[in-house]
N, C-alpha and C positions, 0 to 999 in steps of 0.2 A: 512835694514832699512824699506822696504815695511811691514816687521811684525808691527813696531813699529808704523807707521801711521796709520796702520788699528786697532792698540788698542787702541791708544789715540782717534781715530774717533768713536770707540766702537762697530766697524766691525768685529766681529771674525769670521769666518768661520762655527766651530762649533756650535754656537749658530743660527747662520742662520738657516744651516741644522736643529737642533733641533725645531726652530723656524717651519721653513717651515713641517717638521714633523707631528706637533702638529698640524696644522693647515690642512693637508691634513687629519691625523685622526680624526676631530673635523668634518672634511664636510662629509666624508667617513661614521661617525657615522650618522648624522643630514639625507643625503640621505638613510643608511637601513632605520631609525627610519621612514621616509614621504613615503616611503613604505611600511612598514609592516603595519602602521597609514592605509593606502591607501588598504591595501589588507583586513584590519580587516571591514572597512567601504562597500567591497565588498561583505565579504562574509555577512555582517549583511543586506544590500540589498539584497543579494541573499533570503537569509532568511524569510524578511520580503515578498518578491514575495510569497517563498511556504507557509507562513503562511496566506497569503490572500487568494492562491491559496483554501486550505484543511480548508476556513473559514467556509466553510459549514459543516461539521463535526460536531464542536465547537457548532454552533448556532440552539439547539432546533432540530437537528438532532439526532436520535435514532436511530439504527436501532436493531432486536432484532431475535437470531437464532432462525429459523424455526428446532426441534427436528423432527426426522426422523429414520422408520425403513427400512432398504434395505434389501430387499433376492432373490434368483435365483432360477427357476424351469428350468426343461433342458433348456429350450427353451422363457424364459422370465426372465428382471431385475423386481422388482416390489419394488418404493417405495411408502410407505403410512406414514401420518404425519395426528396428531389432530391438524386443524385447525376452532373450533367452532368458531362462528360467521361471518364466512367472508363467504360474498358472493361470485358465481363464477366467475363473472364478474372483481373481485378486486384481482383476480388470476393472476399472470403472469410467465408461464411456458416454457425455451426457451433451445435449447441445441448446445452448439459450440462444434462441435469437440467431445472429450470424456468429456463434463462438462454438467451434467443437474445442470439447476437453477429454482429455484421456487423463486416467489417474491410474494406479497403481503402486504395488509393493513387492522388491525382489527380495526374498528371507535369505538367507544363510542358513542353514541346517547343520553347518559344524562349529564348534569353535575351536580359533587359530588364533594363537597368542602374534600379537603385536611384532613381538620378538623375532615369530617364527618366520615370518613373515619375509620374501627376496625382493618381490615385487606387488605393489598394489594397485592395481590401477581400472577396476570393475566396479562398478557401484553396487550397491547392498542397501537397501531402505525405500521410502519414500521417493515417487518419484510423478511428476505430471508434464503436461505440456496443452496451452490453449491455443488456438489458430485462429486467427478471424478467415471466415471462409468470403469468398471474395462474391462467390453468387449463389443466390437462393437456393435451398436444396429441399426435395421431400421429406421430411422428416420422417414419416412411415415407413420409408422403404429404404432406410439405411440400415447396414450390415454390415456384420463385422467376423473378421475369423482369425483363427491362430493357427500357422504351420510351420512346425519347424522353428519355431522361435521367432516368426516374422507375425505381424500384426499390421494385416489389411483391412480398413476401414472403406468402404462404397457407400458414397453419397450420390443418390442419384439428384440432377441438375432437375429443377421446376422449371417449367416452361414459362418462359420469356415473353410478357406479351410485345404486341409491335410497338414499336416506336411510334407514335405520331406528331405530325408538327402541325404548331397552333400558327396563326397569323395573326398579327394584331394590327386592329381599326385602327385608324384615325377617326374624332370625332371631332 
């Protein structure tokens, strides 16, 4: 008889469980969903930080590759680069490690509307260029000069110690 009171009360068993079911996966859903909601809101703050960050870039930033030739006599790296117009002072020449870096800035001194303009094809602004040097150089006694609009940089080569070769034992 206990069947019969719990169906005329409209208690089934079954339906419970499916009840309760339905409603564990309704929360189960709604919790991934305020997560994944939640993880997407993080990474787009993440986002927004490095785009703030690298907003320099974006705004009126240029920067423009310093060309460059590199060659080696026994005892010397030697790069040379056409940099007309720049003065030596707006030169910046620095070296970590195995990286030379040359930096500077070529100004414009007039202004030339857009308009006026037939051909443009000269750079004007910010400009650098890094090398990895391929072998040890004295850092002390590198030099640098400007003639004529050409920029020779002399690395002298560090002495090389010998090569030796190891043998290996068997034991």
């Amino acid at each position: 008889m206990g069947k019969f009171f719990k169906k005329l009360a409209g208690i089934d068993d079954k339906k419970r469980e499916d009840k309760q079911e339905e409603i564990l996966k309704q929360e189960i859903t709604e919790e991934l969903t305020n997560d994944k909601e939640s993880e997407v809101e993080e990474i787009n703050d993440e986002l927004a930080e490095v785009d703030k960050d690298e907003e320099w870039l974006n705004e009126d930033y240029e920067e423009g590759q310093l060309s460059v030739d590199v060659y080696q006599t026994k005892d010397k790296l030697i790069v040379t680069s056409t940099i007309a117009g720049v003065k030596p002072e707006d030169i910046d020449i620095s070296l970590n490690n195995d990286m030379l870096t040359i930096r500077g800035k070529r100004e414009m001194h007039q202004e030339i509307s857009d308009d006026d303009y037939l051909y443009r094809e000269c750079y004007w602004g910010n400009f650098s260029r890094s090398i990895i040097l391929p072998v040890e150089v004295r850092a002390e006694k590198i030099e640098a000069s400007l003639e004529n609009g050409v920029l020779t940089v002399t690395l002298p080569k560090a002495k090389t110690s010998k090569q030796i070769s190891i043998k290996v034992k068997e034991k």
